[in-house]
N, C-alpha and C positions, 0 to 999 in steps of 0.2 A: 090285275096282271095275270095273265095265261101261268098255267103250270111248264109249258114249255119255255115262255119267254122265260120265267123266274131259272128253272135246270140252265137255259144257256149261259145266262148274266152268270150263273154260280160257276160254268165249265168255262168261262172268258177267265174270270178272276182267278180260277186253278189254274190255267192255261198260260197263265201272266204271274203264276205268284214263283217267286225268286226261289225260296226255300223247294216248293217242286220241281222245277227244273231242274236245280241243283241235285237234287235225291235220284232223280233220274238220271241224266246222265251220270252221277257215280257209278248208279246200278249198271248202266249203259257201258260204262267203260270197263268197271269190273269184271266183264260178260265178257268182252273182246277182250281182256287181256287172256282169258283162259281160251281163247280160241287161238291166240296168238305162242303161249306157253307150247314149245313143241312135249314137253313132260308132261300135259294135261291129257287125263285119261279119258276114254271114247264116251264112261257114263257122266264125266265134268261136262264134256264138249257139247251133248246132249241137251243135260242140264239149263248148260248156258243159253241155247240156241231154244229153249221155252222158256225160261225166262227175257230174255229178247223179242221173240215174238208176242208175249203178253206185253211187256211195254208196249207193242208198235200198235197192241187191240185196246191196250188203255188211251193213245193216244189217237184213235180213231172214233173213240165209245168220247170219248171229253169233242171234238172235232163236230163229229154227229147232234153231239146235244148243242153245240154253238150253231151249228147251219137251223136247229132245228126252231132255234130262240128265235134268230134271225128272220124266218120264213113267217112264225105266229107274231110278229112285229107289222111284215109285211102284209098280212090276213088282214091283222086291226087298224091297219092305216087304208085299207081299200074298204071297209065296212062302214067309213066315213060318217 
């Protein structure tokens, strides 16, 4: 088995696993409620808005390694 098939199988299963989801959107919603808080300070609001955008680069960095499992799947099935 490829090193990319094996990272995608491992970024499906993170990708599906309930407890992650879960942890992220807490973080997820945590984040918007301090955007939403008119008393949240300009270095909170900040704050929030990079922790938000690294969610969105974890969820493209896990995304990435699925397409990429995906593609060395496809490689080994045409090598026939």
């Amino acid at each position: 088995m490829s090193l990319d098939k094996e990272r995608g199988d491992a970024a499906l299963r993170l990708k599906n696993d309930e407890t992650f989801q879960d942890v992220c959107k807490e973080v997820r919603d945590a984040q918007t409620r301090v955007f939403l808080n008119p008393d949240s300070s300009q270095e909170e609001r900040e704050e929030a808005h990079v922790i938000i955008r690294a969610l969105g680069a974890i969820d493209r960095a896990i995304d990435a390694r699925i397409a990429n499992g995906k593609i060395a799947i496809q490689k080994g099935q045409h090598r026939g």
